[in-house]
C-alpha positions as CSV (number, residue, x, y, z in Angstrom):
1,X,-27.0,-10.9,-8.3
2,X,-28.6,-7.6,-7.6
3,X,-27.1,-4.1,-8.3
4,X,-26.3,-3.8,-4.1
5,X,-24.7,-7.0,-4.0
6,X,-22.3,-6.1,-6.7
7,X,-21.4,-2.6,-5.3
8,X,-20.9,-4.0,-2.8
9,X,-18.2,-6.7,-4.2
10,X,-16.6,-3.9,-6.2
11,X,-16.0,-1.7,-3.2
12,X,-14.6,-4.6,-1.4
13,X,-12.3,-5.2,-4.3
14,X,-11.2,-1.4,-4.3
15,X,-10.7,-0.9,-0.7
16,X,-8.4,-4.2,-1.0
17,X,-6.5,-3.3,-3.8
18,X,-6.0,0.5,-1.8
19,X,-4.7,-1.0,1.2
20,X,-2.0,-3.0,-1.2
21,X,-1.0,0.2,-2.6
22,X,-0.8,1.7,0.6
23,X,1.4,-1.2,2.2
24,X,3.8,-0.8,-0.8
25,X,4.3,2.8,-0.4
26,X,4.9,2.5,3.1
27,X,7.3,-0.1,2.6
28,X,9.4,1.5,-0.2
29,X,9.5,4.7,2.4
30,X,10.8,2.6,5.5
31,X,13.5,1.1,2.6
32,X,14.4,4.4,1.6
33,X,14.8,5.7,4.9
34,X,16.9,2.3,6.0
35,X,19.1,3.3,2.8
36,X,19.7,7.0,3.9
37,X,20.2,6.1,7.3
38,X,23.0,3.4,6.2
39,X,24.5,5.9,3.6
40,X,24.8,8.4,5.9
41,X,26.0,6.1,8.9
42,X,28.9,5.1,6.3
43,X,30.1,8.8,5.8
């Protein structure tokens, strides 16, 4: 495998592993936004 090829695989692997990340921290916002929105709904 040449050194291209493997770049290649590892920015792949990175740009996968970033869009995870991202999806996670979007989804922890919407659930603390669904909890403040509840919580304050209850007051």
């Amino acid at each position: 495998m040449d050194e291209k090829t493997m770049v290649n695989d590892i920015l792949g692997n990175v740009k996968t592993d970033l869009t995870t990340y991202q999806n996670a921290i979007s989804e922890c916002e919407n659930m603390r936004v669904k909890t403040n929105t509840t919580t304050n709904s209850k007051q």
